[in-house]
C-alpha positions in Angstrom: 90.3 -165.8 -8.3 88.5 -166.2 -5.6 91.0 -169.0 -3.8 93.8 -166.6 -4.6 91.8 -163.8 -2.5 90.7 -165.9 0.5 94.5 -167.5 0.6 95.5 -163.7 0.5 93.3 -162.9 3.5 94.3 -166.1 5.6 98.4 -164.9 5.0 97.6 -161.1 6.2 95.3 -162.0 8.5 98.0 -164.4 10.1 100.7 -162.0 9.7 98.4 -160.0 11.7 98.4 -161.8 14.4 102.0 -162.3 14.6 102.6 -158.7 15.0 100.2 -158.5 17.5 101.6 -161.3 19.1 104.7 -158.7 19.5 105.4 -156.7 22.7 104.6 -153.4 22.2 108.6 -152.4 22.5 109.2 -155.0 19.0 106.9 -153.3 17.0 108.2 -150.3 18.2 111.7 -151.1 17.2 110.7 -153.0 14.0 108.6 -149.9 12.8 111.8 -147.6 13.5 114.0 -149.4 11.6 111.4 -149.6 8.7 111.5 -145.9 8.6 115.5 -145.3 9.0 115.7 -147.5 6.1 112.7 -145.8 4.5 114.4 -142.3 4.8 118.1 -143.3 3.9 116.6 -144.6 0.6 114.8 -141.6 -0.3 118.3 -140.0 0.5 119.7 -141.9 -1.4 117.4 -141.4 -4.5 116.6 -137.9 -4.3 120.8 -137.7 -4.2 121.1 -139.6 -7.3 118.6 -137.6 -9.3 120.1 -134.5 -8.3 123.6 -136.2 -9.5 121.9 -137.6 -12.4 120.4 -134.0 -14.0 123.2 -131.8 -12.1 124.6 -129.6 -15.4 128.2 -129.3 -13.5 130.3 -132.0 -14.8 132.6 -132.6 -11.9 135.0 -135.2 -13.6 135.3 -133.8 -17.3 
């Protein structure tokens, strides 16, 4: 268990220093397109609960 944690911490801490390696315009960028695509799929799911447990039956 042990291995598996400090392999863990060597593969964040090395994605870590790839973002950081970013300009600060990339991550920028990068984290606005992780919240677009954040937002249109809650959207998206609230939409189909509201379809889901809607008592209207639109196609009957």
């Amino acid at each position: 268990m042990k291995k598996l944690r400090a392999n863990m911490d060597r593969y964040f801490d090395k994605l870590d220093d790839r973002w950081r390696a970013l300009p600060l315009r990339k991550q920028h960028q990068y984290t606005l397109y992780f919240l677009v695509g954040y937002l249109l799929l809650t959207v998206a799911v609230i939409g189909k609960v509201m379809y889901d447990t809607s008592p209207v039956t639109v196609w009957s």
